[in-house]
Each structure stands twice: as structure tokens, then as C-alpha cells.
C-alpha positions, 0 to 999 in steps of 0.5 A: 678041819676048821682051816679046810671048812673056811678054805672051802666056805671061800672058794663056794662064796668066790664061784656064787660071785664069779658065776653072777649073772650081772657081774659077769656082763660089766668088764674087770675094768669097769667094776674096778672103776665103779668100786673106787668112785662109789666105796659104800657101794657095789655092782649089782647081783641076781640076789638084789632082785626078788627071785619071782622078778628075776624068774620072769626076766629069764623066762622073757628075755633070757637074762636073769640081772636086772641091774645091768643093760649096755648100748651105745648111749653117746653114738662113738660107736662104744658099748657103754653100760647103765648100772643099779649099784647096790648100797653095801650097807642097807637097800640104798643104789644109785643108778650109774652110767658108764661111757667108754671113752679111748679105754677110758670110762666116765661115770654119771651117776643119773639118781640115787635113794636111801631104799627100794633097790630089789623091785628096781631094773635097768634097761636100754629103750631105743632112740625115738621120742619120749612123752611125760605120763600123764599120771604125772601132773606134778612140776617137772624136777631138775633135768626133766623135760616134758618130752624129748627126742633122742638119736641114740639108745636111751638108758632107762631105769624104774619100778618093777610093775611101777615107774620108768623114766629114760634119760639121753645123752645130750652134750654131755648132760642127761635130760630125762623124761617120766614115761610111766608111774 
């Protein structure tokens, strides 16, 4: 009786997993991928979100992860993903971006925290100009910019009701900008 109890605690923990919102939209090779260069972390889950965000996303764009958006964010014509990893043992992430190169993936990781992960959010802006907030009247940090223009989708991440900044893909770096706090 104990075996069968385990066996079917398995198999109802393999079918939450394999049904997951956010998982189900990175391909096997790519969370392969992000499972050996980030080990204290793992791809994202509908849980990581507070269930009052997570309803509001589905109800507005019919997707329920947060913590996976894709696009092109290096213009070769490859759907490339933007990732919050979710720290295994605390509420750390890292924001990550994934470029499909010739069936290859290369991984930027774009910002990390030690906590704060369930009001977070990916997302895909498009291409435009992007202006600093002028709630922000701090020295720019490393890699900001206090406007720029991008010619490819941008990958974007922030707070929930809080902050958003967006980052683009220029020879190989990502210039960001603060367009929200």
C-alpha cells in the first residue's frame, strides 16, 4: 500500500510539472540547457506568481506564466526567450535570455536578486525608442542608458504594478533602459 501511495504521489507531481503553463512554452533543449548553467535554479512555474497576478494575466492575454516571453531579440530570424529562473532554495531569480543560434542556445543572464521573485514578470516590448522615467533621478548603473533606440523586440522585465526596464541586443551586449518605477 505504501509503494502504491508513493508511486501515485509521483505520477500527480510528474503531471502538475509536465502541465505547467511556463515550462511547457521553453523547449526540452533549452531548460536542459538553463538546468546545467544555473544548478541553484530552475525554469519558471505558474506557482512562482501570486495566484491574484496570475488570474489577471489569463484573464487579459490568455496566458497564465509570467515568467516566460519569446521574439526574436537578435533580428536571425530565431525565436529566442527571455526567462525569470526561480532560485531552488529561497525567493532569489535571475532574469535570463536565451538566443537560438544554428540549434545552439547562448545564455545572458540580464539581472539577479536574493528575493522578490512571486510579483515579478517577463515580457516582449517592441522595437521603438525607450526614454529613462523620470521617477528616476539617480545616476544611471552599469549598462543604462538614459534613452535608446532598438531595431528588434526588446526583452523586458519588472515589478508587478512597480518597475519595468527593457533591454536590447546590440553587438552582443544589452544597453537597458528604466521606463517605469
Amino acid at each position: 500500500m505504501k509503494s502504491l501511495l508513493v508511486i501515485l504521489a509521483v505520477l500527480v507531481a510528474h503531471s502538475a510539472i509536465v502541465a505547467d503553463a511556463c515550462s511547457s512554452q521553453l523547449p526540452e533543449n533549452l531548460q536542459a540547457e538553463l538546468a546545467a548553467t544555473y544548478p541553484t535554479f530552475r525554469v519558471p512555474a505558474v506557482k512562482d506568481n501570486l495566484p491574484e497576478d496570475v488570474q489577471y494575466d489569463l484573464a487579459h492575454t490568455g496566458n497564465s506564466c509570467l515568467g516566460v516571453a519569446a521574439a526574436d531579440f537578435d533580428g536571425n530570424g530565431n525565436k529566442d526567450y527571455v526567462v525569470i529562473l526561480t532560485a531552488l532554495h529561497s525567493s532569489g531569480w535571475a532574469v535570463v535570455v536565451a538566443l537560438s543560434h544554428k540549434g545552439k542556445w547562448q545564455l545572458h543572464q540580464l539581472a539577479a536578486s536574493q528575493n522578490g521573485r512571486s510579483t515579478l514578470y517577463v515580457s516582449v516590448e517592441k522595437l521603438g525608442k525607450y526614454v529613462r522615467t523620470g521617477a528616476l533621478d539617480g545616476p544611471l548603473e552599469p549598462g543604462e542608458l538614459s534613452q535608446m533606440r532598438c531595431h528588434n523586440p526588446v526583452a523586458a522585465y519588472g515589478g508587478i504594478e512597480s518597475s519595468e526596464v527593457v533591454y536590447c541586443y546590440k553587438g552582443g551586449a544589452w544597453p537597458h533602459v528604466w521606463i517605469s518605477d
